[in-house]
C-alpha positions in Angstrom: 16.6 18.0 -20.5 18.2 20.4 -18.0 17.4 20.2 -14.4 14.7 23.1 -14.2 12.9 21.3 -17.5 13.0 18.4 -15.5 11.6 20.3 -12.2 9.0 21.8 -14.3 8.1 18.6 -16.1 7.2 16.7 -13.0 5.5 19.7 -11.2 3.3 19.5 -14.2 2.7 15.8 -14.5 1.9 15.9 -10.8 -0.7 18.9 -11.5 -1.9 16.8 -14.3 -2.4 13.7 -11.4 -3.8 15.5 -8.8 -6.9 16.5 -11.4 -7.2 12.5 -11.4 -6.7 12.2 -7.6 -8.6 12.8 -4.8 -11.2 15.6 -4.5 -10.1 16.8 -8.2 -11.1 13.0 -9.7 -13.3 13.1 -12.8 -15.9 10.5 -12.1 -15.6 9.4 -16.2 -11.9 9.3 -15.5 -12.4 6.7 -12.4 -15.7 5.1 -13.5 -13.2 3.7 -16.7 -10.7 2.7 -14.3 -13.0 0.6 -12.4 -14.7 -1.0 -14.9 -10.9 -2.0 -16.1 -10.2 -4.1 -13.1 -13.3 -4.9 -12.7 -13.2 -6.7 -15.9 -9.9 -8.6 -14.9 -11.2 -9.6 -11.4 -14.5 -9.9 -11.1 -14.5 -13.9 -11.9 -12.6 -14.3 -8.6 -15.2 -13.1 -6.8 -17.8 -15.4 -8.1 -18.0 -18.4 -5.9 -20.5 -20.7 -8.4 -17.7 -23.1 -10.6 -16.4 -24.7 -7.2 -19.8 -25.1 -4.9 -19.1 -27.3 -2.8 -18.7 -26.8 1.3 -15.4 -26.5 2.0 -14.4 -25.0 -1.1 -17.0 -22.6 0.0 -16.0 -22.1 3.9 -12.3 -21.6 2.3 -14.2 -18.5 -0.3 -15.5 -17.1 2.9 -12.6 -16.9 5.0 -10.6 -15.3 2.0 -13.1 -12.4 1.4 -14.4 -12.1 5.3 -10.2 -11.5 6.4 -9.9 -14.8 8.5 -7.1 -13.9 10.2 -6.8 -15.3 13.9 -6.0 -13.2 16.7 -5.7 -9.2 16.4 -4.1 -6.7 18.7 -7.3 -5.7 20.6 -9.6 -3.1 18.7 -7.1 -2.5 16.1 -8.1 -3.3 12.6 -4.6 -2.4 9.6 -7.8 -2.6 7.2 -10.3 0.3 8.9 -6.9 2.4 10.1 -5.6 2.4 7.0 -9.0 2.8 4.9 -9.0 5.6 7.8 -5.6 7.9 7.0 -6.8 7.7 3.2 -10.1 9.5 3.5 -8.6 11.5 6.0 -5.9 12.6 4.1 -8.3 13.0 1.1 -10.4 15.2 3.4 -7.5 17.4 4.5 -6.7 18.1 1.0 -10.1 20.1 0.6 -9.7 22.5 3.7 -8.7 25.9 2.9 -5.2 26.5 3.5 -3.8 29.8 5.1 -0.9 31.0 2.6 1.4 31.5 5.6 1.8 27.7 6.7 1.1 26.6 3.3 3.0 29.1 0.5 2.2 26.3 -2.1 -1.2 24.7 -1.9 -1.1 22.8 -5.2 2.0 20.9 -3.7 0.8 20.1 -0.8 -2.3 18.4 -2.1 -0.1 16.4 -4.3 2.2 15.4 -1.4 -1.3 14.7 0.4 -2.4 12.6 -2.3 0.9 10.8 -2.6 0.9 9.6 0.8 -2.4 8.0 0.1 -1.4 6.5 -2.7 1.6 5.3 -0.7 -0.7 4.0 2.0 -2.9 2.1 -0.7 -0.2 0.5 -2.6 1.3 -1.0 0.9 -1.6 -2.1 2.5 -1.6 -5.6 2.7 -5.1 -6.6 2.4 -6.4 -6.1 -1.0 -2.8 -8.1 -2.4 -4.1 -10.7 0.5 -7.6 -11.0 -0.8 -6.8 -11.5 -4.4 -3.6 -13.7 -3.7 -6.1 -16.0 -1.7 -8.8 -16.3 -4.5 -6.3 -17.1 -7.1 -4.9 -19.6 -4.9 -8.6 -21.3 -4.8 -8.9 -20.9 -8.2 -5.9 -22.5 -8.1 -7.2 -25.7 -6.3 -5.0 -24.6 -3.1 -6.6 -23.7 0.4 -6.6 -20.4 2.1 -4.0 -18.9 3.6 -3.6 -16.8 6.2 -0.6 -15.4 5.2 -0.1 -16.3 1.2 3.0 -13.9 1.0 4.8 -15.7 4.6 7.7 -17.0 2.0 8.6 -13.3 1.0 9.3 -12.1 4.8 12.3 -10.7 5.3 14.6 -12.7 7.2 17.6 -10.5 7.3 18.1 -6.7 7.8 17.3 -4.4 5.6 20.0 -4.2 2.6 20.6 -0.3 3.6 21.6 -1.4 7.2 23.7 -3.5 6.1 25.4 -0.9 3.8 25.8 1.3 6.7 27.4 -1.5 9.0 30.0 -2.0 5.9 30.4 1.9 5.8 31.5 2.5 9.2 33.5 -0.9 10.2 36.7 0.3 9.2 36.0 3.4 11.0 35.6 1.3 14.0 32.5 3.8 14.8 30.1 2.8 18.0 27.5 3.8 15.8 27.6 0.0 14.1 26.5 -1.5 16.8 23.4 0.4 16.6 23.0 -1.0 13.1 24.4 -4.2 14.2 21.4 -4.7 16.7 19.0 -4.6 14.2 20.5 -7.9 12.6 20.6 -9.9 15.9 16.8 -9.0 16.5 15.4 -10.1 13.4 16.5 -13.1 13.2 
């Protein structure tokens, strides 16, 4: 494939998406969808083959986001909820041809942020890492990913710290700093 067939090919898989996405999306299309996970999840969510209290208190705080203290009034769950139907509303506004020469693209970049924004919010891995874990005989946790954190840079800060030490560049140290804060 040359690199215009390879331009057009993913301008048209991305038309092809967008049909699926946002204020496009057949309700068949995301009905099926549904019922998919549904099918794989749904036993989580029932609290009946462990009743008993603690077990049960443990359930609640898993599904009810038991989380401890919260910068004041701000909630990553309604914020990012939020930016998604916002962004899914901006993609149904009428845009002028002047600001916007390519509508189609910009409701795909629209609906690729919110697709960016739902695959990194933390919650719904949270909620589902928490049941399994009961399911699991473990307890809740308020953070069940705390062994993934990053305890170093970045890998690409690194690569630039590499790239410009033999240069003997200022800029470094700029890089540098980030190392000697996240520790």
């Amino acid at each position: 494939m040359r690199q215009g067939q390879i331009g057009w090919a993913y301008d048209n898989h991305c038309f092809h998406a967008l049909n699926k996405i946002g204020h496009h999306a057949r309700a068949d299309f995301l009905a099926e969808r549904q019922k998919y996970y549904a099918s794989i999840l749904n036993d989580l969510f029932d609290p009946t083959p462990d009743m008993d209290s603690i077990w049960i208190f443990e359930f609640v705080c898993a599904l009810a986001r038991a989380e401890g203290l919260e910068l004041g009034g701000f909630d990553l769950w309604y914020e990012s909820k939020a930016i998604i139907d916002e962004m899914r509303n901006l993609s149904t506004l009428d845009l002028p041809p002047e600001r916007f020469p390519e509508p189609l693209k910009t409701r795909i970049r629209l609906a690729l942020l919110a697709y960016c924004t739902l695959t990194e919010m933390d919650l719904p891995y949270v909620i589902v890492a928490n049941l399994l874990r009961l399911r699991n005989g473990e307890k809740y946790h308020i953070e069940p990913f705390h062994d993934l954190a990053q305890k170093r840079p970045p890998a690409k800060a690194q690569a630039l710290v590499r790239l410009l030490r033999p240069r003997r560049l200022r800029r470094s140290d700029a890089f540098r700093s980030t190392q000697t804060k996240r520790r």
